[in-house]
C-alpha positions in Angstrom: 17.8 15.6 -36.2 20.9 14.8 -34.2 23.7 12.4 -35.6 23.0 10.2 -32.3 18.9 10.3 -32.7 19.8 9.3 -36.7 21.9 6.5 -36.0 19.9 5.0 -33.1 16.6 5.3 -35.5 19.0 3.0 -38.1 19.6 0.2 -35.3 17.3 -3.0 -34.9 19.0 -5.9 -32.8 17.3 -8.8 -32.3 17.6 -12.4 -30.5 16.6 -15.8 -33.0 15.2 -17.9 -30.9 13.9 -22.1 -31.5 14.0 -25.7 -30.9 16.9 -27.6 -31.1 16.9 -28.3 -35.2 14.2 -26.0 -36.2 16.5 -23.9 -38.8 17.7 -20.9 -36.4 21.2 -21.0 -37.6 20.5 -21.6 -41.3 18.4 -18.6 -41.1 20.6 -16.6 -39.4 22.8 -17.1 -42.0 20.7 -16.4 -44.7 20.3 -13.3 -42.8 23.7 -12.6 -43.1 24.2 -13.6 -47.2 22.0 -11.4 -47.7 23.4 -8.5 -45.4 27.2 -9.1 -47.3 28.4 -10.0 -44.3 29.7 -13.2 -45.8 29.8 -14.4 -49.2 28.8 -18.2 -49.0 26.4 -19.7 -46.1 27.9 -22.7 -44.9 25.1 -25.2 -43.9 24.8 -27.0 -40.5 24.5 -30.2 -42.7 27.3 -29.7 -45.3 30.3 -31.8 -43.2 31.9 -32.8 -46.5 33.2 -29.7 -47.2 33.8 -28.9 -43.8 31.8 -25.5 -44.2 30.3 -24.7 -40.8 27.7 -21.9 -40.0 29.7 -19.0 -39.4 27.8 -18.2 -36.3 29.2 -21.8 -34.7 32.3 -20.6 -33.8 33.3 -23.6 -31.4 35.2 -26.2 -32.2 32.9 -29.0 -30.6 29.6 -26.7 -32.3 31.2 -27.6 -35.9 31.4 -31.5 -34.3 28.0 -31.3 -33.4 26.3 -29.4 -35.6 24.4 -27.6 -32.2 25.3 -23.8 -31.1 26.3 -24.3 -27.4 27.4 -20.3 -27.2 25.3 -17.5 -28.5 26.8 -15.4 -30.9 27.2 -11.8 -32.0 27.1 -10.6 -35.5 26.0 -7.4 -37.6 25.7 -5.9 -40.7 24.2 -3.0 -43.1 21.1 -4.0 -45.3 19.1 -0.8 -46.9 20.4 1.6 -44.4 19.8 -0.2 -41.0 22.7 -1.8 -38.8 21.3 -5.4 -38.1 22.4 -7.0 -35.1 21.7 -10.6 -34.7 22.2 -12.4 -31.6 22.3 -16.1 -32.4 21.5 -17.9 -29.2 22.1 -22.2 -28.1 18.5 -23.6 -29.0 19.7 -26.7 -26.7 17.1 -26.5 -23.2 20.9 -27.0 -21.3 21.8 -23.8 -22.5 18.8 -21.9 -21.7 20.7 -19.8 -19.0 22.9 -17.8 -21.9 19.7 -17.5 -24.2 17.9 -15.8 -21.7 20.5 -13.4 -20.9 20.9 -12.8 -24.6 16.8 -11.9 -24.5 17.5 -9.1 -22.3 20.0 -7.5 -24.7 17.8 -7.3 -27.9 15.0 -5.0 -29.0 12.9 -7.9 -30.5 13.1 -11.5 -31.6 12.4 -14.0 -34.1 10.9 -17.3 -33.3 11.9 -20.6 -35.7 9.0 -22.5 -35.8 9.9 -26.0 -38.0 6.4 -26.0 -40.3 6.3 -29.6 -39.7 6.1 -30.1 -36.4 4.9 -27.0 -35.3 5.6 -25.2 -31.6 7.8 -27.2 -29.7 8.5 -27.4 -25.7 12.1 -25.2 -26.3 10.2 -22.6 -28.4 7.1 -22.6 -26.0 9.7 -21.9 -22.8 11.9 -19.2 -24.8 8.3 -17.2 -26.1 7.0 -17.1 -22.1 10.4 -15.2 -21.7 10.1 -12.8 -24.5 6.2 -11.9 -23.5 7.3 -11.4 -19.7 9.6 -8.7 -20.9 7.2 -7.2 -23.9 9.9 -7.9 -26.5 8.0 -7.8 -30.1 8.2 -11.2 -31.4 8.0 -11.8 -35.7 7.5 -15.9 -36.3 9.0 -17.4 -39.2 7.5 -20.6 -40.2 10.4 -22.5 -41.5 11.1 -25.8 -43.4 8.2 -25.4 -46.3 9.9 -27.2 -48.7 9.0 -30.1 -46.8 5.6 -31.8 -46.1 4.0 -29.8 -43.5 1.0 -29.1 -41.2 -2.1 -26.8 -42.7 -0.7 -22.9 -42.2 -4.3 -22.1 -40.5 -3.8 -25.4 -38.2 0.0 -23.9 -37.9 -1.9 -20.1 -37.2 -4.1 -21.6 -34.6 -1.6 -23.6 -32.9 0.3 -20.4 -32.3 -2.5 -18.6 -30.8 -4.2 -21.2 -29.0 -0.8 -23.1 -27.2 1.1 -19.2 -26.8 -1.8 -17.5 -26.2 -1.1 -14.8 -28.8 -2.7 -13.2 -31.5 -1.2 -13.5 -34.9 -1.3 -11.9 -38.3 0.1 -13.6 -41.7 2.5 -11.2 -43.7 3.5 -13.7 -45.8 1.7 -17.0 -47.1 2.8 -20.5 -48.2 1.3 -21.8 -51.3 1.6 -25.5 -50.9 4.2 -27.7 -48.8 6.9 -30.6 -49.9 7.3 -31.6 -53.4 4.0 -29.5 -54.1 5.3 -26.1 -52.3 5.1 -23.2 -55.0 5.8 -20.5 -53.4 4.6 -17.7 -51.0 2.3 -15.1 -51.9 3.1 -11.2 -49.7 0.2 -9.9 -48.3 1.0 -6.7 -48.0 2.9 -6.2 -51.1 0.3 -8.1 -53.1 3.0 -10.7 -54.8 3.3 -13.9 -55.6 7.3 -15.2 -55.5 7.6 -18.6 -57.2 9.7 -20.9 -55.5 10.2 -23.5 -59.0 12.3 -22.6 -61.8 13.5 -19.4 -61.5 12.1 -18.1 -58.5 11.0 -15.2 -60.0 8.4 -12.5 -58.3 4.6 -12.0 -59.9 3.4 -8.4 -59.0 -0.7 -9.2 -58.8 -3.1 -6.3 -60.0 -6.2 -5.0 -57.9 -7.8 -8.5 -57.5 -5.1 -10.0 -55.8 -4.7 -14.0 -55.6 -7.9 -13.9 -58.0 -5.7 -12.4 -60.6 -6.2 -15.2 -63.8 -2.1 -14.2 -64.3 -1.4 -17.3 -61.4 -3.2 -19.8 -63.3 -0.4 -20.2 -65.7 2.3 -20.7 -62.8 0.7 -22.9 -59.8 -1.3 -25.7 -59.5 -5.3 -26.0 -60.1 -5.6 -27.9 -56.2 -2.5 -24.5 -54.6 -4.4 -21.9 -56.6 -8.0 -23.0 -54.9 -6.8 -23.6 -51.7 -4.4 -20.0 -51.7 -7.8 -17.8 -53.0 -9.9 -20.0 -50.3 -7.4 -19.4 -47.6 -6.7 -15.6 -48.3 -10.2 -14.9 -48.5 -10.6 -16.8 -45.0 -7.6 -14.6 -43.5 -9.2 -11.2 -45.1 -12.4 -12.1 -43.5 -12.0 -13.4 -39.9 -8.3 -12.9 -39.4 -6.2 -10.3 -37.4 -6.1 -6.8 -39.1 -2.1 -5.6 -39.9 -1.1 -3.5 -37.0 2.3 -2.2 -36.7 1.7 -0.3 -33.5 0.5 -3.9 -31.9 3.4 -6.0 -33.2 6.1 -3.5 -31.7 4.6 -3.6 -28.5 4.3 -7.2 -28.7 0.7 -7.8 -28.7 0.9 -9.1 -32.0 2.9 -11.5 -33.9 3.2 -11.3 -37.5 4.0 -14.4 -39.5 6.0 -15.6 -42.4 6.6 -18.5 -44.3 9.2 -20.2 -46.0 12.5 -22.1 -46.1 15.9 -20.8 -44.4 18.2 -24.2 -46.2 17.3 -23.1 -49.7 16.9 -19.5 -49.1 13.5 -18.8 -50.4 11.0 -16.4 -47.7 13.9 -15.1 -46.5 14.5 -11.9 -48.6 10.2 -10.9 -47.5 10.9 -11.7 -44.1 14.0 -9.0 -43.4 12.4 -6.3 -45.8 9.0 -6.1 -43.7 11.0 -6.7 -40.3 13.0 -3.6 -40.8 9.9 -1.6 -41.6 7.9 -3.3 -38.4 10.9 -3.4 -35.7 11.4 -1.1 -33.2 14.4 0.7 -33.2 16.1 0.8 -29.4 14.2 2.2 -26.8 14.4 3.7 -23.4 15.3 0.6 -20.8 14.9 0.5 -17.2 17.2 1.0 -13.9 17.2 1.5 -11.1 17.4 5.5 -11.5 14.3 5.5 -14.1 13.9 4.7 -17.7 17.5 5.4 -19.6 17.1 6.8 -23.2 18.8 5.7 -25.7 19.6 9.5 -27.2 21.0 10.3 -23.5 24.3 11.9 -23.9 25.8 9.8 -21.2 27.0 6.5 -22.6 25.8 3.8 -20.9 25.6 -0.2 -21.6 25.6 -3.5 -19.7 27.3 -6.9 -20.0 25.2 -9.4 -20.9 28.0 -12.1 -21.8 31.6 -12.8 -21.4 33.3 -15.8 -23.3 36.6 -16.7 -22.7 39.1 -18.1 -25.8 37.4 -16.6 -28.8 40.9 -16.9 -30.1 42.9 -19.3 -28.2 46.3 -18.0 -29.5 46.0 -15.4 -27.7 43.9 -16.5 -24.4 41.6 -14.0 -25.1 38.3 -12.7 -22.9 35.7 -10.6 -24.4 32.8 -9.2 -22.6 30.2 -8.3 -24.8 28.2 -4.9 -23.9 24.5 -3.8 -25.4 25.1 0.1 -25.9 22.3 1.8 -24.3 22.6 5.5 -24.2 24.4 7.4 -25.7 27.9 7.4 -28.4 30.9 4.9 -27.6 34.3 6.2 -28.2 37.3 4.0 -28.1 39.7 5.2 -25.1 36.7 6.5 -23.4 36.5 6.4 -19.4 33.7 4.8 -17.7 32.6 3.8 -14.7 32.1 0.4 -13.5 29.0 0.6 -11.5 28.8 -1.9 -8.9 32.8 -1.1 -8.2 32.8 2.4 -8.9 36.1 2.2 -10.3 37.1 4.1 -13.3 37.9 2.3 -16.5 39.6 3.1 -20.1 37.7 0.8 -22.9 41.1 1.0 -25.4 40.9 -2.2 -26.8 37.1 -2.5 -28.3 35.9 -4.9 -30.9 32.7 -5.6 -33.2 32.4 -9.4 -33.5 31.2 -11.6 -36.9 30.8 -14.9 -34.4 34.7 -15.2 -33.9 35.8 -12.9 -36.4 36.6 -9.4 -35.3 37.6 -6.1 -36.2 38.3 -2.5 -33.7 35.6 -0.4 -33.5 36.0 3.1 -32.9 32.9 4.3 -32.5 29.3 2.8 -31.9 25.7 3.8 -30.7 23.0 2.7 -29.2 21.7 -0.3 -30.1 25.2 -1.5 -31.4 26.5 -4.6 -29.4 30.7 -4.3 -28.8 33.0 -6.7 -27.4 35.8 -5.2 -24.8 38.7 -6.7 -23.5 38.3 -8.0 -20.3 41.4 -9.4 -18.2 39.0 -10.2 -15.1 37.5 -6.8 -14.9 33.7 -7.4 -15.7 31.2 -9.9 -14.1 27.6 -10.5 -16.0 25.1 -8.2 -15.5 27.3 -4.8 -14.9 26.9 -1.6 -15.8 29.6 1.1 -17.3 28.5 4.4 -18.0 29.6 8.0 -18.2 27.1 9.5 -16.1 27.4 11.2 -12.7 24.5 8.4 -11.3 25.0 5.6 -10.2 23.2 3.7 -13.1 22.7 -0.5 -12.8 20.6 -1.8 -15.5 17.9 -4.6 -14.5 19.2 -7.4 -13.2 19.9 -10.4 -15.5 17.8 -13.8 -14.8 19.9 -16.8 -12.9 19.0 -19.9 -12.6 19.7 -22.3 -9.6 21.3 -25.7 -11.1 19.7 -29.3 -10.6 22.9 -31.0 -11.9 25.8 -31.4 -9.6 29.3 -32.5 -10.5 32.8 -32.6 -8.2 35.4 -31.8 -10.3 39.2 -32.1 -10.0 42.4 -32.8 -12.3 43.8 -35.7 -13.1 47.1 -34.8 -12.9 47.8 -32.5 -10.1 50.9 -30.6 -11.5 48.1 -29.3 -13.7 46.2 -27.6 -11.0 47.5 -24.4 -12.1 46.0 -24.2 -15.6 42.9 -26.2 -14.3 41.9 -23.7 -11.4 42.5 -20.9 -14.2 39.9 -22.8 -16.4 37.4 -23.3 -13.8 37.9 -19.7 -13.1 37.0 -18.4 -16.5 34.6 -20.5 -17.4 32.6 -19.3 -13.8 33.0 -15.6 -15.1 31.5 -16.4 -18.8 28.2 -17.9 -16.8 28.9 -20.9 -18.9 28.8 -22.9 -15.9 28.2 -22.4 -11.8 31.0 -23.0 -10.0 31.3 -23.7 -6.0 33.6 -24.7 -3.3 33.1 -25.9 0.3 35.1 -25.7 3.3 38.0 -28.2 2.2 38.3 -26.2 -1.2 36.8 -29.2 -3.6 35.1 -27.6 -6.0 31.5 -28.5 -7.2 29.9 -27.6 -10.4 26.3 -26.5 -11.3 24.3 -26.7 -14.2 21.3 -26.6 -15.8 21.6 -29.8 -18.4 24.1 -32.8 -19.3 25.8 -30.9 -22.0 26.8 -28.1 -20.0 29.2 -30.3 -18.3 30.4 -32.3 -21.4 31.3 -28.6 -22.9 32.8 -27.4 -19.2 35.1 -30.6 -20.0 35.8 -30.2 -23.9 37.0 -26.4 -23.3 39.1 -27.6 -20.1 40.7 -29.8 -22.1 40.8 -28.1 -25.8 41.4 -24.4 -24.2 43.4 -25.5 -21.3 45.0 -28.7 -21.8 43.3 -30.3 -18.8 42.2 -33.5 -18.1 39.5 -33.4 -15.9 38.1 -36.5 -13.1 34.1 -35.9 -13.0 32.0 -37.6 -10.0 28.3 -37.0 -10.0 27.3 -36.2 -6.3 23.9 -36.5 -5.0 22.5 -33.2 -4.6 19.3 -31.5 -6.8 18.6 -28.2 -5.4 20.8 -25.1 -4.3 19.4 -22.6 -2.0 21.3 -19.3 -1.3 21.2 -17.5 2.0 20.5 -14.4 2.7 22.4 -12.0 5.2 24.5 -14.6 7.0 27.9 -14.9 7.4 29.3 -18.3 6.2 30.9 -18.8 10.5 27.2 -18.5 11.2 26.1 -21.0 9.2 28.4 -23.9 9.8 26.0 -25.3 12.7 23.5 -25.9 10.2 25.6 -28.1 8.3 24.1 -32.0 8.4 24.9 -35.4 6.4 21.6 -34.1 4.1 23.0 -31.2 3.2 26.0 -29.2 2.1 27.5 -25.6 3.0 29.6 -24.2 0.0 30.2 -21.0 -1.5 29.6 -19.7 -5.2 32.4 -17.8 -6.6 31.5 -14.3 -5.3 31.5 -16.3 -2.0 28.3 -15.9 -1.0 26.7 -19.1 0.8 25.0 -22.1 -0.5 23.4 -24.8 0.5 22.7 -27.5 -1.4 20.5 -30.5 -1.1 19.3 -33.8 -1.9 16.4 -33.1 -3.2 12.6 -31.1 -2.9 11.4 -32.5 0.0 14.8 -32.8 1.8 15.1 -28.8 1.0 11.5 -27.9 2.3 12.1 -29.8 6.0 15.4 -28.0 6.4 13.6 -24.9 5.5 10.7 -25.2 7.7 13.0 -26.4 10.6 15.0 -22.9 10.7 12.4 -20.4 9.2 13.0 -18.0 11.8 16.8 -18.1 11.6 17.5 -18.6 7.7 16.1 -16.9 4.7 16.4 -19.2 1.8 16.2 -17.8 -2.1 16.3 -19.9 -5.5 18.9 -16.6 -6.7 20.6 -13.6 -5.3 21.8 -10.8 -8.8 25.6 -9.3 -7.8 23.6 -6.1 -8.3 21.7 -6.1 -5.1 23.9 -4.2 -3.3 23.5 -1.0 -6.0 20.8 1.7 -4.8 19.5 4.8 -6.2 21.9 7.8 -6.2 20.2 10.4 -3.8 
């Protein structure tokens, strides 16, 4: 077996996804304790001792207690380089999360026990099942009261519409939660005292050895439960779960570590390693000798001594080699990736070498837009395009003090090129920002201010819907301009109109059907055709 085919077999990468609150960065730093990547998990809730979770690398994240960026972080647990991608859960943030979803190889869905699948969770899983990413649920929170697991079971299939299969099992919930008993290892591990593991013989949960260590009312209802799932429930099937028809299921409880040890030993025997991923030229594979990869994010200030801006590339094909030339697809332009990073959320050393399936970061000084290609090959490769959204948020924007414009058109700049934010201008140069929730634009104006030592005037103007157009010049355009709507242009100056609102859109659009074609999103790839 080749070196490259070995090391892309050891790579799993995957995406948590949640509701806000449901436990997705406590787990992900469980995930990490127990890869060595760090040494002591600092809680979301522990403020006293100003320990934050590692993957909130933000100065206003540690305020809130909320991830707002996604993060990058990987490690080595029995042989396999885990890379998780720890995205916002917050609905305003959704733009970056699903961006993050097209970089990963599966994901994990947070599912708080308590209150079961949640509108965030419910949006985020649709995304995942469009694309056929495997998806592994991990019912979190158990050490608190919470619903029936066959209600929780149900829920999952009937609101997702997916079928599901319990690896793990809880035994109990709140102060009378024992434990969870592995399915397919046949074990019990005991949650009280000292957590230790019970290895069952041949009759499994009927083994008279658990009578001595759980509870008359746990013991009936685990027996009556497993005997249930044996009988009518889902049959194991790893062939189903990574090509995500089926999700299996696992119970426990990221804040006190307990569940998660199960969870990431049976994920790195059920997860698919990296496979082949489309473009435009047919399906890439990863073991191609060509390097190729795609930039799925770029974040500005990771370290604001140094006014830093990474772009963070999924490694599709092929070996990275620091100092390697690529080519920078929708450009063409030939580039030298000498300065090349692998990231523990704003921690970072060089990397000299990585494969596919590894996640980098590369320095970017203005270079790279989301959603582009680099590769080695002789084609003309672009990767699928990555989802945009249009906003329903408008803001206009401007400094406070105008000997500051300097620093504050810089910011607005960046902050356009991470995605974190959409950014347009119209005729007079005011600029007009986009979004998809509230907190986008208190963040736009934290990191204007922390990063770039702006003040910033915010004005809410009254527009809902933006509409680009396609195949006309903006000159052309300017006779369409009335007082209920607005021309601008989004920062690869492509026209925009924006409106007041649904209806106001829908009568401008039926009004000029034959001269205008109006589209929710145009991807920067477009342009990019198959090399004959």
């Amino acid at each position: 077996m080749s070196q490259l085919k070995q090391e892309v077999e050891r790579r799993r990468i995957f995406g948590i996804i949640s509701h806000p609150d449901a436990g997705k960065t406590t787990l992900t730093e469980k995930l990490l304790l127990h890869g060595g990547a760090i040494r002591e998990a600092g809680t979301v809730k522990a403020r006293k001792n100003s320990k934050h979770a590692k993957s909130d690398w933000m100065e206003i994240e540690k305020q809130r207690g909320i991830s707002v960026t996604s993060s990058v972080m990987q490690f080595i647990y029995q042989d396999k380089v885990v890379s998780i991608m720890d995205t916002p859960g917050h609905n305003d943030f959704g733009e970056d999360t699903y961006r993050v979803l097209t970089s990963v190889d599966s994901a994990v869905m947070v599912i708080d026990a308590a209150k079961g699948i949640e509108a965030q969770t419910k949006k985020l899983f649709q995304v995942c099942r469009m694309r056929g990413i495997p998806i592994f649920t991990f019912m979190n929170k158990l050490d608190r009261q919470a619903k029936d697991p066959l209600e929780l079971m149900e829920e999952l299939e009937e609101v997702l519409g997916m079928p599901s299969v319990a690896i793990t099992w809880p035994i109990g919930s709140g102060m009378q939660f024992e434990g969870v008993y592995d399915r397919m290892k046949n074990e019990v591990h005991l949650f009280r005292g000292e957590k230790s593991t019970l290895q069952l013989g041949e009759d499994g949960v009927n083994d008279p050895v658990l009578a001595d260590h759980l509870s008359e009312e746990n013991l009936t209802n685990l027996r009556d439960e497993i005997d249930l799932l044996d009988g009518a429930g889902n049959e194991i099937d790893v062939n189903e779960i990574q090509s995500g028809k089926l999700t299996p299921v696992f119970f426990g409880t990221a804040l006190v570590d307990f569940g998660v040890t199960a969870f990431l030993n049976h994920y790195l025997k059920m997860s698919p390693a990296p496979e082949a991923r489309k473009s435009n030229v047919g399906p890439i594979n990863p073991t191609s000798e060509d390097f190729s990869g795609f930039v799925f994010k770029i974040q500005a200030n990771m370290n604001p001594a140094h006014r830093d801006r990474i772009a963070f590339v999924r490694i599709c094909s092929g070996v990275f080699e620091r100092g390697m030339d690529v080519t920078l697809t929708r450009t063409g332009k030939k580039i030298k990736l000498s300065q090349s990073t692998q990231l523990m959320a704003n921690d970072r050393e060089t990397v000299d070498q990585a494969f596919a399936g590894d996640v980098i970061g590369i320095y970017d000084s203005g270079t790279y837009q989301i959603g582009d290609t680099i590769t080695t090959s002789k084609q003309k490769i672009a990767f699928e395009a990555l989802p945009t959204f249009p906003p329903e948020l408008f803001m206009r924007v401007s400094p406070v003090n105008s000997l500051k414009s300097k620093h504050f058109h810089k910011g607005v700049e960046q902050l356009a090129q991470e995605g974190a934010i959409q950014v347009y201008r119209n005729e007079y140069n005011e600029i007009y920002l986009g979004a998809v929730g509230q907190l986008q634009f208190e963040v736009f104006e934290y990191r204007l201010n922390n990063e770039y030592g702006v003040d910033i005037r915010m004005e809410p103007v009254s527009y809902s819907v933006a509409r680009w157009v396609k195949d006309k010049e903006l000159k052309a355009l300017k006779p369409f301009q009335d007082s209920r709507n607005m021309l601008v242009t989004d920062r690869w100056e492509r026209p925009v109109f924006l409106f007041a609102n649904e209806f106001t859109f829908e009568r401008f659009a039926e009004r000029h059907a034959d001269d205008l074609t109006l589209v929710e999103a145009l991807d920067v790839n477009e342009e990019i055709g198959t090399e004959e």
